[in-house]
N, C-alpha and C positions, 0 to 999 in steps of 0.2 A: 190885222190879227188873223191869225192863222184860218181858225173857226170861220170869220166871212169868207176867206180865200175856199177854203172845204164847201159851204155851200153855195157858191158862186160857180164853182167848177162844178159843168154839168157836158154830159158827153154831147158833143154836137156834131151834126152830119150835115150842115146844109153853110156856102160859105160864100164871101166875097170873091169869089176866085180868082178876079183879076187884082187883088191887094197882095203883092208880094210879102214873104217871108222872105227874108236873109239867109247864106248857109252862114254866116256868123252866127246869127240867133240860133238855129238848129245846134251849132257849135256848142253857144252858152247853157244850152235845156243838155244836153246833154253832159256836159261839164260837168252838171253840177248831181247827178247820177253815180261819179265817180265816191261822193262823201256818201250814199246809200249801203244802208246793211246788205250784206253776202253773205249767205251761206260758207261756213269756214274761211271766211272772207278768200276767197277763189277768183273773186269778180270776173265770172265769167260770158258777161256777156260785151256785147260788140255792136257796130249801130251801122244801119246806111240810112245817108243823107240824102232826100232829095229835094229840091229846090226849083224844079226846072221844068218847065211845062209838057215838054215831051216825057221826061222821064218819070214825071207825077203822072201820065195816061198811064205810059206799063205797066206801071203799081197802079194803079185804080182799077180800070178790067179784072184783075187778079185777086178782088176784094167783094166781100156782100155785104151787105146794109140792112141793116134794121130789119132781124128774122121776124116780127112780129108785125110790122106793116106789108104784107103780104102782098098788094099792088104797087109799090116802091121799090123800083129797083136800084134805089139807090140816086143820087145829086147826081140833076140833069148838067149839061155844060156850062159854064158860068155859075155852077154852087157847088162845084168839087174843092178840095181842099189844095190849099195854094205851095203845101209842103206835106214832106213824109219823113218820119222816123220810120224804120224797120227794126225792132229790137232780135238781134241775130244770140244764140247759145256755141257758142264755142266748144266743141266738142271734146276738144287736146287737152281744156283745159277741165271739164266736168262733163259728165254724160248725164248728169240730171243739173235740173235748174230750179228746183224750189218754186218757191215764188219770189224769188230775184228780177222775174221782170214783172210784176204786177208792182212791186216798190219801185221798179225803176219807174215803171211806166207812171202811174200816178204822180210822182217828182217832176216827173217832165210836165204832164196835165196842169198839175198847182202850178207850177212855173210860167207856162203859156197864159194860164188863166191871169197871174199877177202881171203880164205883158199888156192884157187888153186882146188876146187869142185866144180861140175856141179848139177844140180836139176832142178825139175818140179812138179809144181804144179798140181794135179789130182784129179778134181773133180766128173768125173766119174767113180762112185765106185758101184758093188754090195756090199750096204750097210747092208743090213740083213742080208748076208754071211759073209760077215768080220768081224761082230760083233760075228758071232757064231764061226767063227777060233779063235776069239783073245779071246773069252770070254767076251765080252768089257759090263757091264752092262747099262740096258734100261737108266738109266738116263743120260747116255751120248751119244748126238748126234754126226754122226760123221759127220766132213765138209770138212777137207780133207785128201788128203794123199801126203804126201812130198816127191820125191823119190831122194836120193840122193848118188853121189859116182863121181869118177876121169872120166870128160868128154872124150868120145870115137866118137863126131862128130864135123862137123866144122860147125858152124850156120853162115848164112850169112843171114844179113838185108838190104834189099832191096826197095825202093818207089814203091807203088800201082801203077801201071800201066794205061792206060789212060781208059783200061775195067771194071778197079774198081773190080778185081778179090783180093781178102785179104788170098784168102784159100793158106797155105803153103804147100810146095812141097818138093822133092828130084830129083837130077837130074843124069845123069848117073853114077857120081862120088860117088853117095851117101853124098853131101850137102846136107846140108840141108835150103832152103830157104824161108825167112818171108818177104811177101811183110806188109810194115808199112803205112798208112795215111801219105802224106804230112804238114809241120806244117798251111799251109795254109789250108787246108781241117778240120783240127778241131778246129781253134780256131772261134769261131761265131762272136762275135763282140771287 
């Protein structure tokens, strides 16, 4: 059912690294991105694949990790993610992208998660650098980067607390925990 697939998928940063991804599989999450709503249906966006251990460093260096855990620089070697999406904007085709790639991206995430795969969504990116690793040309803006491979931590979601503190944490165990909103607290009327 969809609903467990939604709370099951939880952003993850820490991975089996040596448990390969397929570029078939990347193929398939991406595939299926193509039935996702578009803005004036335009579908304008574009993907790189990577699959491959040197080309999975390029893209990792050019990415930060969890702005809230503040002495984490991010998965040491052997718990980087074993694959990459790049969701690119096509420029030629729309100079604005909506949020076309947070539907894409999230489709892909359900998808991985229904695989028995973990991922996270990474939008801070040095993006002028990653465009000169990958070669990626000017006309394509990049929006994100998908990181994905066999989860290596235990997310636990938790209710906001009465201090209203949302930033997520890790605790001695190396949980990792997400305080969430109440459903009382976001619905307005």
């Amino acid at each position: 059912m969809i609903a467990d697939l939604v709370r099951k998928n939880r952003s993850c940063r820490r991975f089996y690294q040596e448990v390969p991804i397929e570029c078939k599989t990347l193929e398939e999450l991406v595939g299926l991105t193509r039935y996702c709503a578009s803005a004036a249906n335009l579908q304008p966006l574009k993907y790189i694949l990577s699959c491959e251990p040197e080309k999975n460093a390029l893209i990792f260096k050019h990415l930060a990790w969890a702005a809230y855990l503040k002495e984490w620089e991010g998965p040491p070697e052997g718990e980087r993610p074993s694959a990459y999406i790049i969701v690119l904007g096509d420029t030629t085709i729309s100079k604005a992208f909506g949020c076309d790639h947070g539907i894409a991206g999230q489709t892909i995430l359900l998808c991985a998660t229904e695989k028995g795969l973990g991922g996270c969504m990474v939008g801070s990116i040095k993006r002028n650098k990653l465009r000169q690793a990958l070669s990626i040309p000017g006309h394509l803006e990049i929006l994100l980067a998908i990181a994905l491979g066999k989860p290596k931590e235990t997310v636990v979601i938790e209710t906001v607390g009465p201090e209203g503190d949302i930033k997520y944490w890790r605790d001695s165990q190396d949980v990792h925990h997400v305080p969430k909103r109440s459903l009382d607290e976001i619905i307005v009327a």
